[in-house]
N, C-alpha and C positions, 0 to 999 in steps of 0.2 A: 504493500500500500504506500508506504514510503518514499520507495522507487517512480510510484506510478505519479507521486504528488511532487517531486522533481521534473519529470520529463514533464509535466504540464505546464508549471513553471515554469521551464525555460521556454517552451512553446511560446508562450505568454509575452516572456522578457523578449524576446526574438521578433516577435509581431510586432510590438509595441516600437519597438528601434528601429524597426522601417518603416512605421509612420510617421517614425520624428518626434514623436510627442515627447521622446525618454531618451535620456542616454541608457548607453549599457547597466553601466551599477545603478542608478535609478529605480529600472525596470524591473532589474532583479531585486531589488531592497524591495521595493513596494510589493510586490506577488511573493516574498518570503513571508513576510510581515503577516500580511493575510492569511498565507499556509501553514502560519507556526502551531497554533492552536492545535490545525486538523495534524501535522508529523508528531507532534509532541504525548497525540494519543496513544496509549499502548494497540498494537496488532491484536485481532482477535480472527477467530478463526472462522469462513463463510458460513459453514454448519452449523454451529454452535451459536445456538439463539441465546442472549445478552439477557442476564437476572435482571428482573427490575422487582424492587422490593416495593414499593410505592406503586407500581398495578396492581401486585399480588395482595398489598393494604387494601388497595381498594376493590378490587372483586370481592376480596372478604367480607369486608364491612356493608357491600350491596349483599350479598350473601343473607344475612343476619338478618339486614331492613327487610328480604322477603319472607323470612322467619319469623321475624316479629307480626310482619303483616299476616301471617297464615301458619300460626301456631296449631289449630286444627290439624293441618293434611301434611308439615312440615315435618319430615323427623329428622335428617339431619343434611347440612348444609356440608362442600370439600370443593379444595381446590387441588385441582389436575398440577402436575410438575410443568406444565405448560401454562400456567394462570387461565383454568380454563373451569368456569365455576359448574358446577353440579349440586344442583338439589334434587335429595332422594324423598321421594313423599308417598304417603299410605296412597292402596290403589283406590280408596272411595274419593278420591281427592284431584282426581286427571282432570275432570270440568274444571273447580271450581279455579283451580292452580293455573293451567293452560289461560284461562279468561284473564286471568288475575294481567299474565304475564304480558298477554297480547293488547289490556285497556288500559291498564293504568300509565299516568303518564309519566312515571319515572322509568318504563319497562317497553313499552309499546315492539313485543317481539312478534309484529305481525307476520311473520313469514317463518313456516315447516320446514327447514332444511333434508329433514331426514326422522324414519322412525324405525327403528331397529329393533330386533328381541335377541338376547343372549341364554344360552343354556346353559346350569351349571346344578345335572341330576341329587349333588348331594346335599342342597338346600334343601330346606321344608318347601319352598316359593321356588321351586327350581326354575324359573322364568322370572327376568330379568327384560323390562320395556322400556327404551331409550327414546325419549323426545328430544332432537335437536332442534333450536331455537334461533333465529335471525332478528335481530333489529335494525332494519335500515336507517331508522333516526338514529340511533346513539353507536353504530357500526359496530357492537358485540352482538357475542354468542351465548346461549346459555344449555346448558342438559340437562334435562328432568327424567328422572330412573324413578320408576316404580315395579312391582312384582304381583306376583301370580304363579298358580300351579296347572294343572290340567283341565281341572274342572271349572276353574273359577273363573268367572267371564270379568273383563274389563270395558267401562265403559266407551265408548267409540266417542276420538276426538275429531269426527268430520262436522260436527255441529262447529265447534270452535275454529276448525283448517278445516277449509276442503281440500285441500291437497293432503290429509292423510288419508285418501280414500284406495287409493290404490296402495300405499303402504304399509296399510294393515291388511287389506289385503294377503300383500305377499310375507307377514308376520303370520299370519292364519295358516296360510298355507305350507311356511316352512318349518314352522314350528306347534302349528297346532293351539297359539292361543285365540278365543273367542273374543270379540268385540260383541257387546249388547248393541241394539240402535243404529247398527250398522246398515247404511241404505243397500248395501250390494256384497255381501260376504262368500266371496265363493272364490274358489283357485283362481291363482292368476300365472303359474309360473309350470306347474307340473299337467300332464296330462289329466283327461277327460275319463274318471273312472280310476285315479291311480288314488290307492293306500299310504297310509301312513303320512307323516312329514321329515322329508327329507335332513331337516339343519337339526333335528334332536339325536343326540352324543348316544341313544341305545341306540338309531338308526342305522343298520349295515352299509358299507360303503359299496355296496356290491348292487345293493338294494333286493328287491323281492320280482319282480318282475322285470323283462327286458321287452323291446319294440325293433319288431325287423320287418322287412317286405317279404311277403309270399311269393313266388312265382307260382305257384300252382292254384293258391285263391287268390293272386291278384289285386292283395290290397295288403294292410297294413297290420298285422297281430299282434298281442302282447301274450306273453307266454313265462311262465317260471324263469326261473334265473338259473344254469346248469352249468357248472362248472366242471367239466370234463381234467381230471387229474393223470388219466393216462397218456397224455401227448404232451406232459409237461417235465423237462428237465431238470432236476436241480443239483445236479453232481457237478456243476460247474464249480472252477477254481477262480474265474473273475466271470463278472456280469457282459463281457464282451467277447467271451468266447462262442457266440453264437456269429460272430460277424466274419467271414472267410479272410480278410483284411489281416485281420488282428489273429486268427488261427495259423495263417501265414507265417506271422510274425514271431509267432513261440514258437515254431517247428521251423523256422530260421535259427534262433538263437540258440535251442536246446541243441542245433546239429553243430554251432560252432562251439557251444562248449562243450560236449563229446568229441570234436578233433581236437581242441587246444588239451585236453587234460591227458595226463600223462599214461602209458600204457601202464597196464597193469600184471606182473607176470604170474603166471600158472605156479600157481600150487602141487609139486610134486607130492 
């Protein structure tokens, strides 16, 4: 960065002394002057996103004001390693919280970013509902987590966003939790007639059913899942000895090192 705040500088001192305005040392005194401030900073590194203790103050302390304000549905307020605020709140509480966040005028987070569900079987509430939150007037974010199990339906936030209508949606369908009130609850992502939800941690990776084309009916079947074991390898010594390339390649090496090694003589 140092580097890059010299060659500009001179740039600068260079231009300016062919218009006459400056002599040389001039030129350069005055565009040092100005760039001391910015060399004199320590280097940081592009990746490495810069603490600031005074957002992470204050996302806290908004944190709190909406705690205070919604002591009911509020349980507990956290900030991400990123100053990235999360309020977790009981699930009777998605309307009144979601409204809260989207009217009032310290909040006004009228726009759904996103709604996600996380699985994690060894909770009581093994379902985990993430609301991502946008505020175009005050340009933050906010997330609201709330939970649920299998049976227990959540109320549906397309009263408050119509744009989580297709996002719980695909929360329904990959994970199996119900929205009450929901105008259109039905798959959006897996087939017509297909079991189960695929994003739940008991879900087989293999799945239960597969979908192939027929030639003989001429359309499109679903049929069991069949794993046929007898046409499969596993006495392999690396995972690339299936490729002639690379089979080449060890029966290269293994003939040169059976002529470099030294004879071996007969055992009378």
């Amino acid at each position: 960065m140092a580097a890059s705040v010299r060659r500009i500088t001179s740039s600068l001192a260079k231009y300016a002394m062919r218009q006459g305005r400056f002599t040389t040392s001039q030129a350069t005194g005055i565009f040092s002057a100005r760039n001391s401030s910015s060399t004199s900073e320590p280097d940081l590194h592009p990746t490495i996103r810069p603490v600031s203790a005074v957002e992470r103050t204050t996302v806290s302390e908004y944190g709190q004001y909406v705690a205070e304000c919604l002591p009911k549905y509020v349980q507990q307020v956290q900030v991400t390693a990123g100053n990235e605020l999360e309020i977790l709140i009981a699930p009777e509480g998605v309307i009144p919280v979601l409204t809260f966040l989207r009217d009032h005028i310290n909040a006004q987070y009228t726009n759904i970013a996103d709604l996600c569900g996380v699985d994690v079987p060894s909770r009581e509430y093994r379902f985990e509902v993430v609301y991502n939150l946008l505020s175009v007037r005050y340009n933050t974010r906010i997330r609201v987590k709330t939970y649920t199990d299998e049976l227990t339906p959540l109320d549906s936030a397309c009263e408050v966003f119509k744009g989580a209508d297709w996002y719980e949606r695909e929360v329904w369908d990959m994970f199996g939790v119900f929205f009450s009130n929901h105008p259109d609850l039905r798959r959006i992502l897996t087939d017509y007639g297909f079991e189960g939800h695929p994003f739940r941690k008991d879900f087989p990776l293999t799945g239960y059913v597969e979908c192939r084309y027929d030639d003989e009916e001429k359309r499109v079947v679903m049929e069991p899942v069949e794993l046929a074991q007898e046409f499969r390898k596993f006495d392999l010594s690396a995972p690339w000895e299936q490729f002639p390339q690379f089979r080449g390649a060890i029966d290269a090496d293994s003939a040169a090192a059976a002529a470099a090694a030294p004879p071996q003589q007969e055992k009378k």
